[in-house]
N, CA, C and O atoms as CSV, one atom per row, in Angstrom:
chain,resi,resn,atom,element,x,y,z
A,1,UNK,N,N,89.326,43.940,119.649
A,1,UNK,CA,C,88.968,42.648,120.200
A,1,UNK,C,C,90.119,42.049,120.984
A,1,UNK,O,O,89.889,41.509,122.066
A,2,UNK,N,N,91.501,42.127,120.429
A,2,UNK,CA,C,92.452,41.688,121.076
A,2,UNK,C,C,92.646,42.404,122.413
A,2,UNK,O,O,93.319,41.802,123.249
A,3,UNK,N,N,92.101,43.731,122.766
A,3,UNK,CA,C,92.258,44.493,123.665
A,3,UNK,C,C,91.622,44.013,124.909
A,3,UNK,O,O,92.082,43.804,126.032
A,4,UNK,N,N,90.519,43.904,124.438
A,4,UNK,CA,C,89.160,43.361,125.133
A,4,UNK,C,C,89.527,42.119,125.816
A,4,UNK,O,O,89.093,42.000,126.961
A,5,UNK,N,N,90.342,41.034,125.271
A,5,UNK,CA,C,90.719,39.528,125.337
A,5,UNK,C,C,92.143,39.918,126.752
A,5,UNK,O,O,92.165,39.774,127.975
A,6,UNK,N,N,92.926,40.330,125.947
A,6,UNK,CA,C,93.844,40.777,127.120
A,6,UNK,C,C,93.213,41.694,128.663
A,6,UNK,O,O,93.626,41.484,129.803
A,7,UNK,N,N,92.276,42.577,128.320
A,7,UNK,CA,C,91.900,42.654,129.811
A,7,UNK,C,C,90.881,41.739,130.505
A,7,UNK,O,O,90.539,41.848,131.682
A,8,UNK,N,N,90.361,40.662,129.478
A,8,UNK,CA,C,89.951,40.040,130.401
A,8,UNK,C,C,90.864,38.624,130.880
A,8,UNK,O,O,90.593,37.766,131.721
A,9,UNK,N,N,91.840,38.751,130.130
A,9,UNK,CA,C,92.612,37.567,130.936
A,9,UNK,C,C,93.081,38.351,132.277
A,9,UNK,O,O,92.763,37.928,133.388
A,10,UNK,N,N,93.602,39.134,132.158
A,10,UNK,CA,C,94.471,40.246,133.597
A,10,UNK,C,C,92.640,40.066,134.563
A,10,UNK,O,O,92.475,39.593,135.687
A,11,UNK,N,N,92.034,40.379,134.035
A,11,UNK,CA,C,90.917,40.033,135.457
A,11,UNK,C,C,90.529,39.212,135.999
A,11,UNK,O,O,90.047,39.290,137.129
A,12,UNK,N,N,90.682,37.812,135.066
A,12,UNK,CA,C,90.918,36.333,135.643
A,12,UNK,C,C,91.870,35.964,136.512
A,12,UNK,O,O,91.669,35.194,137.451
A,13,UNK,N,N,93.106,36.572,136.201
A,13,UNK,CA,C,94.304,36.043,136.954
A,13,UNK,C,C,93.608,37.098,138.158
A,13,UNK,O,O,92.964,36.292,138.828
A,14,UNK,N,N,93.455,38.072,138.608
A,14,UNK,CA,C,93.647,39.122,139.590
A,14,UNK,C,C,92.312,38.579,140.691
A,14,UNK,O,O,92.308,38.547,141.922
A,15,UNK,N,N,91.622,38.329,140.061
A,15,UNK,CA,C,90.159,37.676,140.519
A,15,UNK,C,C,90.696,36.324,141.396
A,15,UNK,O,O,90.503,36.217,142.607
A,16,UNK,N,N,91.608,35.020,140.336
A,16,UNK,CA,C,92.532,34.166,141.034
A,16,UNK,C,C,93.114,34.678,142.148
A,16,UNK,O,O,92.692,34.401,143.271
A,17,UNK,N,N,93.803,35.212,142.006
A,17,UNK,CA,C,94.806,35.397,143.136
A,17,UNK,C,C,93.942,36.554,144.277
A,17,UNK,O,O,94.429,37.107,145.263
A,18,UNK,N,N,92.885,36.638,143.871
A,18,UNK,CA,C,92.302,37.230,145.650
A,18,UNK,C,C,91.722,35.906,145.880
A,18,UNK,O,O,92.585,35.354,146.562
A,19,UNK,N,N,90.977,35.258,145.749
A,19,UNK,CA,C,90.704,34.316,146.157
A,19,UNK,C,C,91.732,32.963,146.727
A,19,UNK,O,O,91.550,32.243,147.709
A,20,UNK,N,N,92.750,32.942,145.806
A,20,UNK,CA,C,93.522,32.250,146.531
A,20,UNK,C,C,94.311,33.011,147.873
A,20,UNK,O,O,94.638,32.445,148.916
A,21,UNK,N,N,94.473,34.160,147.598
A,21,UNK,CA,C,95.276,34.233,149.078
A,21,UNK,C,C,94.889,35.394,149.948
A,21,UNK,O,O,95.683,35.851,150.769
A,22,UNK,N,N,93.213,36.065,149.717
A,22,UNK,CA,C,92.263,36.423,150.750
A,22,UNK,C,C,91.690,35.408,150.826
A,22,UNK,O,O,91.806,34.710,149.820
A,23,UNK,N,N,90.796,34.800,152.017
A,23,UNK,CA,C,89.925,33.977,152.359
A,23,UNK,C,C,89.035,34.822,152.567
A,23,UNK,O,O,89.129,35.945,153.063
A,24,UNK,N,N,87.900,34.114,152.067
A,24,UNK,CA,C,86.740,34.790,152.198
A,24,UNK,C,C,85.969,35.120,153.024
A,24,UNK,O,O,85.135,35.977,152.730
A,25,UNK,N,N,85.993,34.590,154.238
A,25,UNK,CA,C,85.771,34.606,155.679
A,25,UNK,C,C,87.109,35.316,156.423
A,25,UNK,O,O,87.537,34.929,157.510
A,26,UNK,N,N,87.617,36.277,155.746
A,26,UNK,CA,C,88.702,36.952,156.862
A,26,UNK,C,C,88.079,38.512,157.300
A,26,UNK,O,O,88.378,39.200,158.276
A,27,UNK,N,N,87.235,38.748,156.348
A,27,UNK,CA,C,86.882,39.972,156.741
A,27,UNK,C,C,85.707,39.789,157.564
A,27,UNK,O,O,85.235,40.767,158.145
A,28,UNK,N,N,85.098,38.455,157.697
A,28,UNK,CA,C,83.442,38.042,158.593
A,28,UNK,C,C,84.458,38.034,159.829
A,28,UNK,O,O,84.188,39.005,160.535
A,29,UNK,N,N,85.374,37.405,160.277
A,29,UNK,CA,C,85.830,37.229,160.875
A,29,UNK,C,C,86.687,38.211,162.496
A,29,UNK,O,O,86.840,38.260,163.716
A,30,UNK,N,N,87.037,38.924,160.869
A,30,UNK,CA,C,87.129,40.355,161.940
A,30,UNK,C,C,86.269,41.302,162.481
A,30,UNK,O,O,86.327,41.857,163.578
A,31,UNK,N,N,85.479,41.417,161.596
A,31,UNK,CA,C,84.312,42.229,162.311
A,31,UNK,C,C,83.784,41.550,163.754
A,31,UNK,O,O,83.632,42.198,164.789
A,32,UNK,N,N,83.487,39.839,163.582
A,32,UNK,CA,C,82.744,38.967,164.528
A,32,UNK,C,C,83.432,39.647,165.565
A,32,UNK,O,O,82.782,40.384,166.306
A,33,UNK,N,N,85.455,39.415,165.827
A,33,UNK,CA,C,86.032,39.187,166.515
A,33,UNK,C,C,85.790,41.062,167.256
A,33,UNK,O,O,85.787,41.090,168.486
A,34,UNK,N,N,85.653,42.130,166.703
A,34,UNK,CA,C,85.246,43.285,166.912
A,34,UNK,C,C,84.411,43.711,167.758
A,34,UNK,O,O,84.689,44.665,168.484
A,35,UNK,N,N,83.149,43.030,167.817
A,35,UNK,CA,C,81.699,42.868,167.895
A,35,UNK,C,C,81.482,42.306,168.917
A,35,UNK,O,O,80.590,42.647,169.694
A,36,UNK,N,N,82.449,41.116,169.134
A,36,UNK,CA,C,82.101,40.183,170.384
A,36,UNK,C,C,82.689,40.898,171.767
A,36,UNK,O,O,82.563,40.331,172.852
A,37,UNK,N,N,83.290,42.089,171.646
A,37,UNK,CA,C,84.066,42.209,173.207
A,37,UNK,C,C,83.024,43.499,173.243
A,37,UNK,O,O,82.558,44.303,172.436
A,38,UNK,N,N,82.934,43.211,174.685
A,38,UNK,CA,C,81.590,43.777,175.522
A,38,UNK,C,C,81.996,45.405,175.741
A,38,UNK,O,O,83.094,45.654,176.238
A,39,UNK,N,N,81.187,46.388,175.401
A,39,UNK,CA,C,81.409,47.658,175.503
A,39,UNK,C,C,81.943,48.040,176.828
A,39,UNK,O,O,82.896,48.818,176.849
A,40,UNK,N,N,81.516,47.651,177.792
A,40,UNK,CA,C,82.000,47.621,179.377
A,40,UNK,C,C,83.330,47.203,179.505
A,40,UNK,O,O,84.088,47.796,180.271
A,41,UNK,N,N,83.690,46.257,178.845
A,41,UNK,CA,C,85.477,45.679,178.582
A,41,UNK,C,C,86.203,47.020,178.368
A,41,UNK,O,O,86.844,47.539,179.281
A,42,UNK,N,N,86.100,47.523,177.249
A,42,UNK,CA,C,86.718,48.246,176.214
A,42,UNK,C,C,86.855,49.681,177.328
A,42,UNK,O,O,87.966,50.205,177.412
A,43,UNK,N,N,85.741,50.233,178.112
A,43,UNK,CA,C,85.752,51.406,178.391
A,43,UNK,C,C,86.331,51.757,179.707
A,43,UNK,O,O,86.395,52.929,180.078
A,44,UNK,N,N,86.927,50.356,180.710
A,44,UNK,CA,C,87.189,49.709,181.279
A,44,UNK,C,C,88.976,49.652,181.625
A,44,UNK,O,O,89.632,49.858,182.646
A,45,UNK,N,N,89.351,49.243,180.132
A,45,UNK,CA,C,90.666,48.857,179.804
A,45,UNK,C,C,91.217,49.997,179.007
A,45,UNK,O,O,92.307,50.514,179.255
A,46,UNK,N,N,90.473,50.343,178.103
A,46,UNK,CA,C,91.044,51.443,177.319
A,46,UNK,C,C,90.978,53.174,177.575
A,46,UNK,O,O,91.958,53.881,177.341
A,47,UNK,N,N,89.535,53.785,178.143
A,47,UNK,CA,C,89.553,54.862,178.509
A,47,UNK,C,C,89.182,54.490,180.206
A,47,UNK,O,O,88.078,54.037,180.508
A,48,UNK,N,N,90.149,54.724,181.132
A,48,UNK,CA,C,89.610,54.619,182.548
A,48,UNK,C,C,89.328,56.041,182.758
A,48,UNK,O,O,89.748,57.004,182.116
A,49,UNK,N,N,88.445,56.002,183.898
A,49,UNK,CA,C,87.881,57.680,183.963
A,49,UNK,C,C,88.480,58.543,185.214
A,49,UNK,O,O,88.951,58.180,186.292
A,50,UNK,N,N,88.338,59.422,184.820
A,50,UNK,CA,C,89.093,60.393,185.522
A,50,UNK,C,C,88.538,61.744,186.382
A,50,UNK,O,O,87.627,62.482,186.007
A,51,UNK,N,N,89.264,61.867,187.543
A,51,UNK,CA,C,88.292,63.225,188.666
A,51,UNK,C,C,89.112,64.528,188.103
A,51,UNK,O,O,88.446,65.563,188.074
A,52,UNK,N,N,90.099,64.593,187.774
A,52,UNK,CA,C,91.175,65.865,187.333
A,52,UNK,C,C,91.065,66.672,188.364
A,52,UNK,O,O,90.464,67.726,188.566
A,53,UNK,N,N,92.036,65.710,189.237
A,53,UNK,CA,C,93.356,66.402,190.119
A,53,UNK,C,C,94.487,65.710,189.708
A,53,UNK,O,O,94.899,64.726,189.093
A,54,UNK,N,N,94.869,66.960,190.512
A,54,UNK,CA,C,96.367,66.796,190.925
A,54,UNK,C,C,96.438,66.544,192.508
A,54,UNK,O,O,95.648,67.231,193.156
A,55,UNK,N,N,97.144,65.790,193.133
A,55,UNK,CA,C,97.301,65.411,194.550
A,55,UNK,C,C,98.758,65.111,195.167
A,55,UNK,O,O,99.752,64.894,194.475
A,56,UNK,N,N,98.740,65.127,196.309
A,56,UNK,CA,C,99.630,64.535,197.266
A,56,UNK,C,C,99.215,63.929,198.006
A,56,UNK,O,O,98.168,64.323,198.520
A,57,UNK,N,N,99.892,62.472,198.521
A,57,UNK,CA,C,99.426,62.167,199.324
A,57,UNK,C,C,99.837,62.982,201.440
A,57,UNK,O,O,100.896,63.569,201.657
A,58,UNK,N,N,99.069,62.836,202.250
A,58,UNK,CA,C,99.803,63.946,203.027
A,58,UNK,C,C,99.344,62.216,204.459
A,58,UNK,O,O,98.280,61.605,204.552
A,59,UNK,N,N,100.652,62.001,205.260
A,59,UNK,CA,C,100.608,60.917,205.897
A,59,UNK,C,C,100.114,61.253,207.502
A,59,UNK,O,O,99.164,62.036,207.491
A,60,UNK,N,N,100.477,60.903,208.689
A,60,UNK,CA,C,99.377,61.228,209.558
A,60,UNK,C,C,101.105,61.710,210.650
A,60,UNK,O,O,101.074,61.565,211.872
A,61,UNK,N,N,102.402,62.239,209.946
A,61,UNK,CA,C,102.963,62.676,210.951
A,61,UNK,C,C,102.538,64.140,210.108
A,61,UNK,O,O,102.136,65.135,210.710
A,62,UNK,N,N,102.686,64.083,208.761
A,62,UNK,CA,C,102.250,65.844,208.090
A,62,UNK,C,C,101.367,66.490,208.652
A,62,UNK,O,O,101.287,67.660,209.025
A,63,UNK,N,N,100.636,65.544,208.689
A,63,UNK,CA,C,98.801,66.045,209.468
A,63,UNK,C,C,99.023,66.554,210.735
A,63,UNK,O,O,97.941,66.999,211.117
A,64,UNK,N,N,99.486,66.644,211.198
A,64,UNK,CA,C,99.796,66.120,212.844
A,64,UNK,C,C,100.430,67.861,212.937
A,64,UNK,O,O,99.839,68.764,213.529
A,65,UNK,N,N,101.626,67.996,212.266
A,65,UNK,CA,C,102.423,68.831,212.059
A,65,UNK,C,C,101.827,70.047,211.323
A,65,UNK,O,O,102.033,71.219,211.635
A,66,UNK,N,N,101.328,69.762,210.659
A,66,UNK,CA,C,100.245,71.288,210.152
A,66,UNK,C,C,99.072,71.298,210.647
A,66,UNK,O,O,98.580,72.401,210.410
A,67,UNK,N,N,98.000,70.308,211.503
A,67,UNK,CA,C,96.869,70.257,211.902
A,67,UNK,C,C,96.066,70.635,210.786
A,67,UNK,O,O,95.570,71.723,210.495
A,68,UNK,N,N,96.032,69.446,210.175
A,68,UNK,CA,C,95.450,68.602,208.936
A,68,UNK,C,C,94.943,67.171,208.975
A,68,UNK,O,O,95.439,66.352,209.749
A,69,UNK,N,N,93.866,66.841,208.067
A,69,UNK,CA,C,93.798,65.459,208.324
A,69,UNK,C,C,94.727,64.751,207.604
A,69,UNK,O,O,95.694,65.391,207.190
A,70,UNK,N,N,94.629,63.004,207.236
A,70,UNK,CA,C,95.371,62.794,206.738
A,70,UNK,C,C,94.531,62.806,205.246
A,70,UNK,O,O,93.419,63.313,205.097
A,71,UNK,N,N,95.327,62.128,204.178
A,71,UNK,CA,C,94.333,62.130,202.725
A,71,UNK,C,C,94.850,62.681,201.710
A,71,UNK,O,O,95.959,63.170,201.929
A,72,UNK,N,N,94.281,62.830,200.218
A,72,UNK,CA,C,95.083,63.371,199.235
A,72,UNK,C,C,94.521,64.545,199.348
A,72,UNK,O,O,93.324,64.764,199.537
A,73,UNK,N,N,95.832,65.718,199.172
A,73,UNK,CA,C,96.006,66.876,199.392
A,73,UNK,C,C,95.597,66.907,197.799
A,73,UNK,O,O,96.025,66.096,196.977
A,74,UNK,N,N,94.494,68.224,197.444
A,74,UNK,CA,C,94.770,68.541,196.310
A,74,UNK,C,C,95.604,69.404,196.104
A,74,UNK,O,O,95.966,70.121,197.037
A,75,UNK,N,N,96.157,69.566,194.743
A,75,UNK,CA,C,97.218,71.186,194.424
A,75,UNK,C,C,96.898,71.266,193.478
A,75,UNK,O,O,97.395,72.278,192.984
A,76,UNK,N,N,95.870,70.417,192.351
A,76,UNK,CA,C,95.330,71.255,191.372
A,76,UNK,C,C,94.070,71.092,190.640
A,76,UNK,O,O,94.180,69.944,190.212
A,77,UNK,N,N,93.247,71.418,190.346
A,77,UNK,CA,C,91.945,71.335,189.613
A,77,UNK,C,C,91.971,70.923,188.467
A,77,UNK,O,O,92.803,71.713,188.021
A,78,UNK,N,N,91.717,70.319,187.665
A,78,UNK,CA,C,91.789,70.657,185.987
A,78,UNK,C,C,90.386,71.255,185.838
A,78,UNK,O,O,89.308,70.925,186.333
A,79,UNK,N,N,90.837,72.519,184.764
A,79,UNK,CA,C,89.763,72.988,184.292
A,79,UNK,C,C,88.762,72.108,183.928
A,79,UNK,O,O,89.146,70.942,184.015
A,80,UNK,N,N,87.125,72.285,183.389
A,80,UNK,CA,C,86.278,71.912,183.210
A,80,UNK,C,C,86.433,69.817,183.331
A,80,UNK,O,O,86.008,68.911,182.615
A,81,UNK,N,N,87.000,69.843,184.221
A,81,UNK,CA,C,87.318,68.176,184.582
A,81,UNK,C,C,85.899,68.006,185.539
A,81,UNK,O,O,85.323,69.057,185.818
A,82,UNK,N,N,85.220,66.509,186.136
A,82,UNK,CA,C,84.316,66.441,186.878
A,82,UNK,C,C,84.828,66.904,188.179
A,82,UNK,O,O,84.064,67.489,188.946
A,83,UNK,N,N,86.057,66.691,188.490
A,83,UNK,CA,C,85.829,67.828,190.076
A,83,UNK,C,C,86.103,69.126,190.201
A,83,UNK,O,O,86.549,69.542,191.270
A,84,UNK,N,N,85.864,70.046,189.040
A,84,UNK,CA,C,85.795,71.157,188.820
A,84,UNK,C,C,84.275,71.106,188.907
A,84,UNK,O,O,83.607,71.727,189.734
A,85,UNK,N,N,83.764,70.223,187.875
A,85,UNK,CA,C,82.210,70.631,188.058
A,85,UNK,C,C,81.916,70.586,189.534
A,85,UNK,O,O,81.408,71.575,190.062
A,86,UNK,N,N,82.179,69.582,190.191
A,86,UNK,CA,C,81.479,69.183,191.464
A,86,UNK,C,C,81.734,70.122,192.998
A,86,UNK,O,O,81.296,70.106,194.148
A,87,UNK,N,N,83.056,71.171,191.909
A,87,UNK,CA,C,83.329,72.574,192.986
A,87,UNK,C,C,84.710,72.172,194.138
A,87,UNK,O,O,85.201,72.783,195.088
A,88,UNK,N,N,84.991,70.897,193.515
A,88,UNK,CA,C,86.664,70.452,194.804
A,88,UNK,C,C,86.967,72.145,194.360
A,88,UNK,O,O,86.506,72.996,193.599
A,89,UNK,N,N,88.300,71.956,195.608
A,89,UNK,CA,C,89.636,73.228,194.859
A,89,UNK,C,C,90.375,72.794,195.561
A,89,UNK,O,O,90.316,71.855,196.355
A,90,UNK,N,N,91.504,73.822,195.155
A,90,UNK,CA,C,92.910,73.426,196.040
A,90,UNK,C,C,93.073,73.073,196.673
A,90,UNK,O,O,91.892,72.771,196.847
A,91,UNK,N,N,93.781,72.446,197.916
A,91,UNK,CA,C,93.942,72.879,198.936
A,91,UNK,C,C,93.144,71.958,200.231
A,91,UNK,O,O,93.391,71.861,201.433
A,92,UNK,N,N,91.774,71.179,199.091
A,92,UNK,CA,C,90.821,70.326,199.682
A,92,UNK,C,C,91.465,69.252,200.072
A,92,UNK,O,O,92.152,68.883,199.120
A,93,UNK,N,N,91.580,68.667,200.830
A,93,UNK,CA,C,91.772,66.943,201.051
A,93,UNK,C,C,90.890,65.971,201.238
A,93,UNK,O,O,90.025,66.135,202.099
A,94,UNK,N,N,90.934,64.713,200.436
A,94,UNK,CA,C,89.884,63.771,200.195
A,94,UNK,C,C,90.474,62.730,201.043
A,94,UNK,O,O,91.564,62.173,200.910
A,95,UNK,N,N,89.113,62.475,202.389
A,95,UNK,CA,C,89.605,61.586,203.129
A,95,UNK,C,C,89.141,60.023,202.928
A,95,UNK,O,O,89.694,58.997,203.325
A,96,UNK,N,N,87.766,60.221,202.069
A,96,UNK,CA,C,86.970,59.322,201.748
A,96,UNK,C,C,86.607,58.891,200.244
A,96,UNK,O,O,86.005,59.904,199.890
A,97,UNK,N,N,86.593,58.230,199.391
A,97,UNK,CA,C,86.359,57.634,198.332
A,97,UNK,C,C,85.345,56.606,198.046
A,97,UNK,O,O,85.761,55.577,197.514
A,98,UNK,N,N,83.958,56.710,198.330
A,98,UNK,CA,C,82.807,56.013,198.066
A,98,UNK,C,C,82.844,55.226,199.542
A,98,UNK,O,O,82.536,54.035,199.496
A,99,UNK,N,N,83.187,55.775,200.823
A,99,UNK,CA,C,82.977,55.269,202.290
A,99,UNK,C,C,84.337,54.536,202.590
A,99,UNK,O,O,84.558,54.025,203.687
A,100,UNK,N,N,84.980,54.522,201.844
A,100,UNK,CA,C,86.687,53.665,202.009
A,100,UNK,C,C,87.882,54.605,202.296
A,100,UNK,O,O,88.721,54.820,201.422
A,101,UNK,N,N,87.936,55.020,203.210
A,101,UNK,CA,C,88.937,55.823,203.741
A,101,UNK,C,C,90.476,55.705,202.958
A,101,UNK,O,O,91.069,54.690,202.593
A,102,UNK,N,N,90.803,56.885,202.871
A,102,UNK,CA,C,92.105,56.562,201.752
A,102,UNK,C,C,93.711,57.155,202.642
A,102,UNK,O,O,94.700,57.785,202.268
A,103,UNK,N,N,93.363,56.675,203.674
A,103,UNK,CA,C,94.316,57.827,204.526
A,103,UNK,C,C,95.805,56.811,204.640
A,103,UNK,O,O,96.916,57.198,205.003
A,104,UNK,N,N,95.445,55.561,204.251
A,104,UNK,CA,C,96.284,54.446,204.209
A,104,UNK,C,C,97.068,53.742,203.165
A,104,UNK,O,O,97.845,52.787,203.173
A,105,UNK,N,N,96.326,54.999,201.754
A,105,UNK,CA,C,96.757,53.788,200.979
A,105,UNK,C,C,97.388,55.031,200.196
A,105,UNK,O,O,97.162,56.222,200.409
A,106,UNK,N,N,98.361,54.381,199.094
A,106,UNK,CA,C,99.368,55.227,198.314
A,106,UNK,C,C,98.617,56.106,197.335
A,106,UNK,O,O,97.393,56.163,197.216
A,107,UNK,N,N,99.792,56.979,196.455
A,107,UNK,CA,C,98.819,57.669,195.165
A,107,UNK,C,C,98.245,56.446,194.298
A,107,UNK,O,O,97.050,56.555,194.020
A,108,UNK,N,N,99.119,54.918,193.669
A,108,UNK,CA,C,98.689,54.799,192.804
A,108,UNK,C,C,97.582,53.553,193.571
A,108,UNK,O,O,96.569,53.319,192.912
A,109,UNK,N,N,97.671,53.121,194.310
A,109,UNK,CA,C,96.269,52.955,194.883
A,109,UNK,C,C,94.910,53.747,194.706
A,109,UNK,O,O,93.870,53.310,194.214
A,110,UNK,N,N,95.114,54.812,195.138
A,110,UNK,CA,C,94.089,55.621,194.676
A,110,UNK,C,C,93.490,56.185,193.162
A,110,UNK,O,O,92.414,56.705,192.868
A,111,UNK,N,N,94.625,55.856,192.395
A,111,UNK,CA,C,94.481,55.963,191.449
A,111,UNK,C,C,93.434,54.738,190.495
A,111,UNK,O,O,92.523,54.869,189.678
A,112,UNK,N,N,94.119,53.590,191.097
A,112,UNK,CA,C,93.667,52.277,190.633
A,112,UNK,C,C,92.039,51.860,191.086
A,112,UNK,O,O,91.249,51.052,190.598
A,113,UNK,N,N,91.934,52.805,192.250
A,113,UNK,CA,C,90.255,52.762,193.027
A,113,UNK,C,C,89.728,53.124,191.821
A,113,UNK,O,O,88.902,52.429,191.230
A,114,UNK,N,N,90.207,54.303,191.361
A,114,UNK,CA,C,89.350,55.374,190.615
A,114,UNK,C,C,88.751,54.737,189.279
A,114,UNK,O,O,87.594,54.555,188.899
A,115,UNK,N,N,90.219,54.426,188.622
A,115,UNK,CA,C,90.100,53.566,187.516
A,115,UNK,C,C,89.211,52.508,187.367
A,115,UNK,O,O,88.336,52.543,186.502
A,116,UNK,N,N,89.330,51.720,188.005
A,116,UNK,CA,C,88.396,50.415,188.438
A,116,UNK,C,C,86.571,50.750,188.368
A,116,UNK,O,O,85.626,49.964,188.309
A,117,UNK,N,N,86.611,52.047,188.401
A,117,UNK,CA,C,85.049,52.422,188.149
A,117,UNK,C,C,84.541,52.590,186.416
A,117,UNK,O,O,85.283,52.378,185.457
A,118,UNK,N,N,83.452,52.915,186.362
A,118,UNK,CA,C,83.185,52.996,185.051
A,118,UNK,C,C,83.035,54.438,185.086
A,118,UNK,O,O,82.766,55.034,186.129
A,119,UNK,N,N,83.209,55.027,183.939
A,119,UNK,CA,C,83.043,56.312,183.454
A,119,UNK,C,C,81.301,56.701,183.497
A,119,UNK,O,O,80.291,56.040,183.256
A,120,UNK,N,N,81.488,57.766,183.825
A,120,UNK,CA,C,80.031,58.008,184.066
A,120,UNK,C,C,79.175,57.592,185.246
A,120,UNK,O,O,78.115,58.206,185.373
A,121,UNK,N,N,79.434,56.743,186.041
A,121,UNK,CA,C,78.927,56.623,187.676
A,121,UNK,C,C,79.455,57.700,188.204
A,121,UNK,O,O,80.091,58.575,187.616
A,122,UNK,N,N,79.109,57.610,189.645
A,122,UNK,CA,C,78.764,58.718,190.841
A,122,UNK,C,C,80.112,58.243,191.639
A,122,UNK,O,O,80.228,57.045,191.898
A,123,UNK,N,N,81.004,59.048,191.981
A,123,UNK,CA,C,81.889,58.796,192.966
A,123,UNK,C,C,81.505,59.723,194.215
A,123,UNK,O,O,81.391,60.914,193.925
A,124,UNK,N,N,81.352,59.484,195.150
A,124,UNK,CA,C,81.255,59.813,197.212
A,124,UNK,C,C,82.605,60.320,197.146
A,124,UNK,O,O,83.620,59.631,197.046
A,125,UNK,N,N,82.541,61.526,197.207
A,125,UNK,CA,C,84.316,61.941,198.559
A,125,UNK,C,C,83.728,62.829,199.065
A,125,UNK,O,O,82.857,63.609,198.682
A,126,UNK,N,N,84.536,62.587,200.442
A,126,UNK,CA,C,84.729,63.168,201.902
A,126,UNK,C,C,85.526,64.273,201.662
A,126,UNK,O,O,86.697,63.896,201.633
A,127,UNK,N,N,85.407,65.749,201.433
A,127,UNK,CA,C,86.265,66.591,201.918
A,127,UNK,C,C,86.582,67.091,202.669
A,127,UNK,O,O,85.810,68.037,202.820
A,128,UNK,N,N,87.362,67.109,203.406
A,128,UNK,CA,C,87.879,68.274,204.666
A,128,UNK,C,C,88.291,69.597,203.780
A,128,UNK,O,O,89.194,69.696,202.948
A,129,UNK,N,N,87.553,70.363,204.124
A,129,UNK,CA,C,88.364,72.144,203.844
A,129,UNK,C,C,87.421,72.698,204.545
A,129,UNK,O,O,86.212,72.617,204.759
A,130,UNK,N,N,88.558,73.419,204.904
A,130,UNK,CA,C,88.424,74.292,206.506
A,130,UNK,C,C,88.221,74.164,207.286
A,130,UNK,O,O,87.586,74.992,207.938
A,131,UNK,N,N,88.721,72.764,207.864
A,131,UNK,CA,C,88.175,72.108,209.039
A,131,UNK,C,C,86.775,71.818,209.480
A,131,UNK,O,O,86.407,71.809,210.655
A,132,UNK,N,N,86.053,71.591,208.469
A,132,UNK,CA,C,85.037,71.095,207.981
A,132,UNK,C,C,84.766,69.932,206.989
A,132,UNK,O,O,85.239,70.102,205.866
A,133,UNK,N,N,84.185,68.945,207.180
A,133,UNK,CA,C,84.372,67.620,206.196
A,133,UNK,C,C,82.573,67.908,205.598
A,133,UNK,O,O,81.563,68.115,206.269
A,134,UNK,N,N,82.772,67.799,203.930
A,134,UNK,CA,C,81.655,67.844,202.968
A,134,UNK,C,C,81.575,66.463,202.232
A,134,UNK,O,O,82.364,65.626,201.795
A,135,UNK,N,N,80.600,66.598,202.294
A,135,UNK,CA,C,80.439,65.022,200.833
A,135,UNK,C,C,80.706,65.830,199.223
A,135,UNK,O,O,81.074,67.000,199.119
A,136,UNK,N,N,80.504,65.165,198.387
A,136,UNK,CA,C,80.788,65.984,197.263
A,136,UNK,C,C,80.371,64.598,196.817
A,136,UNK,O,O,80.627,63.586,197.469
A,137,UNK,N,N,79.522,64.615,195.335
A,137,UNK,CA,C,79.343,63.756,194.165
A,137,UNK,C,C,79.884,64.034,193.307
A,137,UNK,O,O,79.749,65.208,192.959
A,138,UNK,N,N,80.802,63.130,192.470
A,138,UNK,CA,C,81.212,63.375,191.065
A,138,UNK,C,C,80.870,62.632,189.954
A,138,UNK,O,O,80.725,61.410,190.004
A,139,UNK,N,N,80.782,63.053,189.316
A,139,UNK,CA,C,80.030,62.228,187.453
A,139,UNK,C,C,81.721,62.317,187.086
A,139,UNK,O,O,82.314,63.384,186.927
A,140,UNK,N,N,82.471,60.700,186.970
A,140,UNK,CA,C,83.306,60.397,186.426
A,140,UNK,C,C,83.257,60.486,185.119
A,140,UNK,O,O,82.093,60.591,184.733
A,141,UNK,N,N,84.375,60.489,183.905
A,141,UNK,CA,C,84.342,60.875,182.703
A,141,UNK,C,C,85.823,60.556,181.850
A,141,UNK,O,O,86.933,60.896,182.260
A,142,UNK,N,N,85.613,59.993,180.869
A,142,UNK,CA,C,86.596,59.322,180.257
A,142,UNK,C,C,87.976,60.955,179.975
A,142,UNK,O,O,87.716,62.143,179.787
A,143,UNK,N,N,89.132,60.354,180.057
A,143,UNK,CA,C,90.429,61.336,179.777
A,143,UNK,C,C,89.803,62.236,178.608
A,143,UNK,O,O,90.472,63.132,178.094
């Protein structure tokens, strides 16, 4: 009986002291605060999506000098990345980015275009290879 008496005082006090210093609304709270930011935020800010290249940018005296356009030079593919699916390769240069010519603007410009989209839309590029310019669609896709 004395046993019994002593654990239930230790569960009174322990019972006390969550209540005094959890609030009971801290865990409603966090979840709410969880819950409330918009899936589009999150996928946005946290996974931006990606074409998997590798590039250079190539300026309009390079072009000029190799009889090239201007645009990001690719130099590498990533395996099973969306512009692997969509068939880029090496060597391609992207003059166009959803009708916005990129012949002007830096890598991380271009980078920041890219980002700025949502994962899973359709990106437009313009390729030149082989002195030939193709459209190409890509299904963007989180890193």
């Amino acid at each position: 009986m004395k046993k019994l008496l002593i654990i239930l005082f230790f569960l009174i006090i322990v019972i006390f002291i969550v209540t005094i210093y959890f609030p009971k609304n801290l865990k409603n709270n966090s979840n709410q605060q969880l819950t409330n930011v918009p899936t589009d935020k999150i996928s946005q800010t946290s996974f931006p999506p990606i074409l998997g290249i590798h590039y250079k940018m190539i300026d309009s005296q390079t072009a000029t000098q190799n009889k090239l356009v201007e645009g990001a030079y690719i130099t590498q593919v990533i395996k099973d990345s969306p512009a692997a699916q969509a068939n880029l390769q090496e060597e391609d240069i992207i003059t166009e980015i959803d009708g916005r010519e990129i012949s002007k603007l830096d890598k991380q410009s271009i980078y920041n275009l890219i980002s700025a989209l949502k994962p899973g839309s359709q990106v437009n590029l313009l390729i030149w290879r082989n002195n030939i310019i193709k459209s190409f669609l890509v299904n963007l896709k989180y890193k």
